[in-house]
N, C-alpha and C positions, 0 to 999 in steps of 0.2 A: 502277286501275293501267294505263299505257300500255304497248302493246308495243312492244319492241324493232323490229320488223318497221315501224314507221309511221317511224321514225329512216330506216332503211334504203331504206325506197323513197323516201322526201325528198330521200336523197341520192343514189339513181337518178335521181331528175329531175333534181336541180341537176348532176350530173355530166354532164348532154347537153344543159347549151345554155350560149354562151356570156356570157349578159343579165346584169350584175348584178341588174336589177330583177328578174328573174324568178326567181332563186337566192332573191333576201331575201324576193319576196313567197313562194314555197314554204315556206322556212324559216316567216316567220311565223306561215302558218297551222298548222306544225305547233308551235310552238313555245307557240301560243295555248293550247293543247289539254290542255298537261301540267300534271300536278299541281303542289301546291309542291315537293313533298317530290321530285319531277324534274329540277327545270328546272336547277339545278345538274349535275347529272349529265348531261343531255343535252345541254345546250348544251356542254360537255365532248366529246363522243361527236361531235359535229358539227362540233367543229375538228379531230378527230383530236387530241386531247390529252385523256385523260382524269384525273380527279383526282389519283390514283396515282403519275402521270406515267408514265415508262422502268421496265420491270418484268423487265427481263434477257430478253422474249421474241424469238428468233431466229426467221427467217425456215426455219430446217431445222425449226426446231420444229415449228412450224405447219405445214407441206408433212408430215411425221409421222404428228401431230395429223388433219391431214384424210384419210390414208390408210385413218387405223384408224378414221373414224366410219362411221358406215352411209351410205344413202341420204339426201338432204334431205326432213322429212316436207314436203308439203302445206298443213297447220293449223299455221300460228304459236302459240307456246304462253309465249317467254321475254318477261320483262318488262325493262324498262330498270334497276331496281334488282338484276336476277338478275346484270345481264350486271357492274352493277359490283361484286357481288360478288365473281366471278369474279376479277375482273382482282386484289384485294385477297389469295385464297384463292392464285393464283398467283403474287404478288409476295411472300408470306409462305412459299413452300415453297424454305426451304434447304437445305443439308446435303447428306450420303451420299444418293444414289440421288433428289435431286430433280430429276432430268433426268427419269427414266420419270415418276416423280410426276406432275409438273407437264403430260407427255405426254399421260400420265389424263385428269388436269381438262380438259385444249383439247377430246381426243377427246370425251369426254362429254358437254361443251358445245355442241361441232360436232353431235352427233350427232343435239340438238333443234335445232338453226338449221335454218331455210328456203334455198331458194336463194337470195332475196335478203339474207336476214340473214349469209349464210356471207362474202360480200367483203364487208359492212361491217365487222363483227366482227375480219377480218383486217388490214383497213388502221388502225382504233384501236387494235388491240393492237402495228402495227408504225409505230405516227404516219406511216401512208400512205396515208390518205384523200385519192385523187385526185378532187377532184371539183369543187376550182376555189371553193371555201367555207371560207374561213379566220375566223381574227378577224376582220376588218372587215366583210364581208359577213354575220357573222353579228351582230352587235353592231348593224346595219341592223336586222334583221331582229329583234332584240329589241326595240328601241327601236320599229318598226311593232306589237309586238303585244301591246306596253306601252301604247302612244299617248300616248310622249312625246318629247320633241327628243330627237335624236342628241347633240346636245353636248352633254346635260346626265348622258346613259347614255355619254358614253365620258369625262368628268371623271370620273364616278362610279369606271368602270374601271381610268382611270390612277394613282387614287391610293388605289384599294381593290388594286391589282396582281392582282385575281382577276375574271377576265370574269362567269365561272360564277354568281358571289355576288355579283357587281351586278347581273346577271340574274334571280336571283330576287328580288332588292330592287326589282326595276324594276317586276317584273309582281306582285307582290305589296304593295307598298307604294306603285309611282308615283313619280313627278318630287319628291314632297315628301320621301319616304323617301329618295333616294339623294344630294339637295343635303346632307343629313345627315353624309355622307361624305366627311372633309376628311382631310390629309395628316397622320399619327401621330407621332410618333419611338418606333421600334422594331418599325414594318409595313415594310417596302420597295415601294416603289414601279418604274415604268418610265422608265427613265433619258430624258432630253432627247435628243433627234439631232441629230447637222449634217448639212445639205447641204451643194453640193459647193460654190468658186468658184476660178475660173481664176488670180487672183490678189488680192492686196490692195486694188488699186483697184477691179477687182468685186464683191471683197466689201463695201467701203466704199458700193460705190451702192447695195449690195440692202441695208445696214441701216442708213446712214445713221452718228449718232456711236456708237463702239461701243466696245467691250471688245477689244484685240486679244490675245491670251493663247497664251502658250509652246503647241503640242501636243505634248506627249509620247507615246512610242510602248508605254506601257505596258498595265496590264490597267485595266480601269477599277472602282471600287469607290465603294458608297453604306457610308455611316459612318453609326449610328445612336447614338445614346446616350443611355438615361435614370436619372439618377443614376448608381448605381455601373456598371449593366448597357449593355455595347459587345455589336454586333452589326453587324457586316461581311458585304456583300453583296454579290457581281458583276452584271456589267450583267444577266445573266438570274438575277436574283435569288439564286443560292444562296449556303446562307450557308459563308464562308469564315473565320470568325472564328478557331478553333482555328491556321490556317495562317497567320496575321501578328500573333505577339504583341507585336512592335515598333510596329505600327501600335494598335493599343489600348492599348502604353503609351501611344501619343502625342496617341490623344483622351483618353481618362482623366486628362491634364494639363493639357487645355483650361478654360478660367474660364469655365462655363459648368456649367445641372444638366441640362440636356437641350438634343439637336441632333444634325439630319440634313444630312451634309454629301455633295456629291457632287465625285468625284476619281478620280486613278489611283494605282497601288502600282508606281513602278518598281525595276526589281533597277540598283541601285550598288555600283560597283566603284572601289576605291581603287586609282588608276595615278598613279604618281610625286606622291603626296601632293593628288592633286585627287580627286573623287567625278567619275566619268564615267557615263553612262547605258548599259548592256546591252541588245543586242538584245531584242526581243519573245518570242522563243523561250526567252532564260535566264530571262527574269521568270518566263512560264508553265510555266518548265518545274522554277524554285524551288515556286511556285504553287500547283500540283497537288501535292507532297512536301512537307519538312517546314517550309518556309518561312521562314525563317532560321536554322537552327539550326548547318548547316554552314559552312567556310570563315568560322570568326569573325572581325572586324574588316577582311574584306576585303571580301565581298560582302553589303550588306542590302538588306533591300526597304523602300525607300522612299514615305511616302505623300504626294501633291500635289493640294490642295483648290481649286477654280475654282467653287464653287456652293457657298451653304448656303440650304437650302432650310424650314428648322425655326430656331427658338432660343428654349429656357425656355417653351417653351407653346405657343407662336405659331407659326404657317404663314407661312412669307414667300414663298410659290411664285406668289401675285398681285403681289407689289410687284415695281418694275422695278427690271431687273438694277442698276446702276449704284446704287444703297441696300443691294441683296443683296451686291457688291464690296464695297462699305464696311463692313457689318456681316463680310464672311469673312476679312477683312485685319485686322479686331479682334480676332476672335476667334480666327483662325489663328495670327496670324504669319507668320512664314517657312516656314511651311508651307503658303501660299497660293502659286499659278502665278505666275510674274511675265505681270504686264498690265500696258497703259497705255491711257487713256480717249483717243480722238482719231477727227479724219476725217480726217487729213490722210491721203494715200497715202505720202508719203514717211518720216514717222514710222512709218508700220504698216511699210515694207518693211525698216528701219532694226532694228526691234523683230523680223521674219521672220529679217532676216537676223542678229541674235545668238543666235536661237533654232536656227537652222542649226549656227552657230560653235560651240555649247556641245553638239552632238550628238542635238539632237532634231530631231524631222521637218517640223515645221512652223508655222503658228499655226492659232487658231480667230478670226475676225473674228465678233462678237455683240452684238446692238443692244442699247445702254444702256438702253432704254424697253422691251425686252421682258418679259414676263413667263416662267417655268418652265412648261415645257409638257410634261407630263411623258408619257412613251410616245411621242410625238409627231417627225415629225423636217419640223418646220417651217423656214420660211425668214430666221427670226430670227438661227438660228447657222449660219455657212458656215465650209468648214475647205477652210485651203488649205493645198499641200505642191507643191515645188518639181517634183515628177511625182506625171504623176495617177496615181491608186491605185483603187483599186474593189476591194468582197466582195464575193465572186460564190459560189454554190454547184455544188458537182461535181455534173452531171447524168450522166456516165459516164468512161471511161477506154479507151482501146484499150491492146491489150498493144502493149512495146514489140519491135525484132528489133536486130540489131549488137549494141554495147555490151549496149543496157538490154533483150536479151532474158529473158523470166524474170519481167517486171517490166511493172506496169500504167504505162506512164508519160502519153500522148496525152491531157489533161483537156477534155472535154467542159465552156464554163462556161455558166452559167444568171443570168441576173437576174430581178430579180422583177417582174412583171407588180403594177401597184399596184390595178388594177380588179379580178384577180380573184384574186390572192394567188400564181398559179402560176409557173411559172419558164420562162423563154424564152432558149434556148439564143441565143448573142451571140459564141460565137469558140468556139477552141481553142488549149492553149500544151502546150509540152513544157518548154521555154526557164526554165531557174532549180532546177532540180528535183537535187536531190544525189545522191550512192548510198545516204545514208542516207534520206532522204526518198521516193526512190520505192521503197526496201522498206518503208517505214512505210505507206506511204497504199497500196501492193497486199496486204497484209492488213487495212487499215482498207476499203477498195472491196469487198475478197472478204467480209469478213463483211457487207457492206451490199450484195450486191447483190441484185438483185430479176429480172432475166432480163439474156439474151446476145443481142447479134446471130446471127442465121441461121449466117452464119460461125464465129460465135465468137469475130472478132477484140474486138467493141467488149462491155466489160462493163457495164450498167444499175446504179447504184446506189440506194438511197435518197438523197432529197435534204436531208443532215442535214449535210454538211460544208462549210464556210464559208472559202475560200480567198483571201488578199488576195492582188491582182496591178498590177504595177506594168504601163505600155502609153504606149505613145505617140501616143493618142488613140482615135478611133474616126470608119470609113467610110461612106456607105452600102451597103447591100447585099442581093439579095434570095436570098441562100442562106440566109436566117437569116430566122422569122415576125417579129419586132422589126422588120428593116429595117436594120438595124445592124449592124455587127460589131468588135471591135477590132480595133486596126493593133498588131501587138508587143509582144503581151502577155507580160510572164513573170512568174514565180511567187516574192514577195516570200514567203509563212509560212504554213501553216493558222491561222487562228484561233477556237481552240475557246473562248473564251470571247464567240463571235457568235452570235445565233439567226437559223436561216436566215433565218428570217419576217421580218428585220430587214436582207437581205441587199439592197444595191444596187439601184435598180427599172430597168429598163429606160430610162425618163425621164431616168435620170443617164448611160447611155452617150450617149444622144442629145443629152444636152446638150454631149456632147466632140467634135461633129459639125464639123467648121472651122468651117463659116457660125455656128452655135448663138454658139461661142467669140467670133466677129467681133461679134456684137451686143450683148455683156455689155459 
């Protein structure tokens, strides 16, 4: 049995140097070391995401919790299976009086940790493992102590949707074991991404003949079906089926016995006898509650399919787009995005601009000849929108004074750093933010936060909320470690249906840099 303490000092080192290679090769060799009956679990413990997932532990908790343990012994003693125990023991404690409960189990936990086991233990149980080793670096780092391609361990990944369990297929069974692993209907997998492009005729040069397709501004959802069994899934996987029974009637009437289809669910609203599209906020905010149930025949949530990536058996995530179009127009209907096949720019702006007219935001420009790339946000799909937009995640908040005293409003944003997974602060906006809005997000900040400025003015959060904001481009700039910063950013929505991990990389501000834009 390995100790927990070997997890933890790995991630002492990797948390003090900035090397990807030197992250992956540490990881490696500790990763080399573990049992089977581990490596699932630990490779878990090292993204800060453990199986379990969000287990309602608060950050007062823990600050509690290590109050009331003793001293840290000296002799490591917990093993990597204790500690998932743990998280399991206190994700199962509800009811009356499971606050002291659960106080119990941390203390007592804490109470055999080491000093180095006590911050790792803390940042897994509050997915704050600062130390610069996320997915990707760690997925390196398997694939080195597997000793086989990276590409072949992170196909494995994207279409197994569990790192953990291609990890241990990797090291346990090898490159043979995991090509094994092809795309299901009725596993979910990691949705495709777009990058960004300035416009139509940019995106026309990065992929050549392509797809150009409505973007709508809704939630996004992976459709599964086999036989009679539907199963609906957001972009981070969870399953939402019970909350769109409209949307399962309308696969369950598709001519087909199985198929995985990808798309969005937007909220429509009947205004003077046409179906108009709703902001992002009423979708997610149907979404989250009962899902269509209320305001009958005025407002439903509608579904719009641009990928089928399964049908009757078969994986069509290798075949290029442009055959996957044809089979989703068969099999959909009109329930398929409206596209049109072309390179011309003037037919793509044409095609932009009724997508504009009819209330959506944008298109997506996608190369006919690509393949489904799944987890991936390659440069096959570019999505453009008449202003640029970017998810960025909240790295803190200053309180506000005038008006908005009382109220966290000043956001701190962050993009993601693509080399080492972390978030590198790129501006600040106040600009968009309502009175409803910044009382929602100064108690979504206050229960997220993690420490204060000196002063007290600026609050620290956890970096777990994903804020889309609309900008009038981006400068250089050396207040900022990127180098960058935005020009005018304000605040278009939160959106909780993004994983930070998935949040805008720094690369894409830079790419809004004039010159960057002049050369597209």
């Amino acid at each position: 049995m390995t100790l927990l303490v070997r997890l933890a000092e790995t991630s002492e080192v990797i948390a003090a140097t900035s090397s990807r290679k030197v992250k992956s090769e540490a990881l490696a060799a500790t990763i080399a070391e573990l049992e089977p009956a581990e490596i699932e679990l630990a490779v878990g413990f090292l993204t800060g995401a453990a199986r379990q997932g969000r287990v309602g532990i608060g950050w007062a908790a823990i600050q509690r919790a290590a109050e009331e343990a003793g001293p840290p012994p000296t002799v490591p003693t917990i093993t990597i299976a204790e500690f998932d125990r743990l998280i399991t023991e206190v994700g199962g404690t509800v009811g009356a009086g499971s606050e002291r409960a659960r106080t119990d189990q941390l203390a007592a936990f804490l109470d055999r940790a080491t000093e180095v086991e006590r911050p790792f233990v803390t940042g897994v149980l509050l997915g704050e493992l600062r130390q610069g080793a996320l997915a990707g670096v760690v997925t390196d780092a398997v694939a080195k102590a597997a000793g086989i391609k990276i590409t072949v361990l992170r196909r494995a990944v994207m279409l197994s949707g569990d790192l953990g369990h291609a990890s241990q297929i990797a090291l346990t069974g090898g490159a043979e074991a995991l090509t094994e692993i092809d795309l299901e209907a009725g596993r979910p997998i990691l949705p495709m991404l777009a990058s960004t492009a300035a416009d139509v005729t940019a995106g026309l040069e990065a992929t050549g003949p392509a797809s150009v397709e409505w973007k709508l501004d809704g939630a996004r959802i992976q459709a599964h079906r086999v036989g009679d069994d539907i199963r609906l899934f957001t972009r981070n996987l969870n399953d939402v089926t019970d909350r769109l029974p409209g949307v399962v009637e309308a696969i369950a009437g598709l001519d087909c016995t199985s198929v995985v289809l990808d798309g969005e669910v937007l909220g429509m609203r009947e205004v003077d006898g046409d179906d108009t599209p709703q902001a992002f906020q009423d979708t997610m905010s149907r979404l989250g509650s009962d899902g269509e149930t209320s305001d009958p025949g005025r407002f439903a949530m509608r579904p719009f399919f641009f990928d089928l990536m399964f049908l009757d058996g078969a994986s069509l995530i290798d075949t290029p787009l442009a055959e996957r179009r044809t089979q989703l127009e068969r099999v959909v209907g009109d329930l398929a995005i409206p596209a049109i096949a072309t390179d011309d720019p003037v037919a793509a702006q044409a095609h932009l601009d009724d997508a504009l007219a009819t209330g959506h935001e944008g298109v997506m420009v996608k190369a006919l000849d690509s393949d489904y790339q799944a987890g991936r946000r390659g440069k096959a799909w570019r999505k453009v929108k008449p202003v640029h937009t970017l998810e960025l995640v909240v790295l803190a908040a200053e309180w506000g004074h005038g008006r908005r005293q009382g109220w966290l409003s000043n956001l701190h944003l962050g993009a993601r750093d693509p080399d080492t997974g972390e978030f590198v602060m790129v501006g600040k906006t106040f600009k968009g933010l309502t009175d409803e809005l910044l009382a929602w997000q100064t108690d979504a900040f206050l229960d997220r936060k993690t420490h204060e400025s000196q002063s007290g003015h600026t609050v620290y959060v956890r970096n777990e909320l994903v804020v889309e904001v609309a900008l009038d481009g981006a400068q250089a700039s050396t207040r900022y470690a990127g180098g960058v910063a935005l020009r005018f950013a304000r605040v278009r929505g939160y959106r909780p249906d993004r994983d930070p991990h998935n949040a805008d990389t720094v690369d894409a501000v830079r790419a809004l840099l004039p010159r960057a834009i002049g050369d597209r």
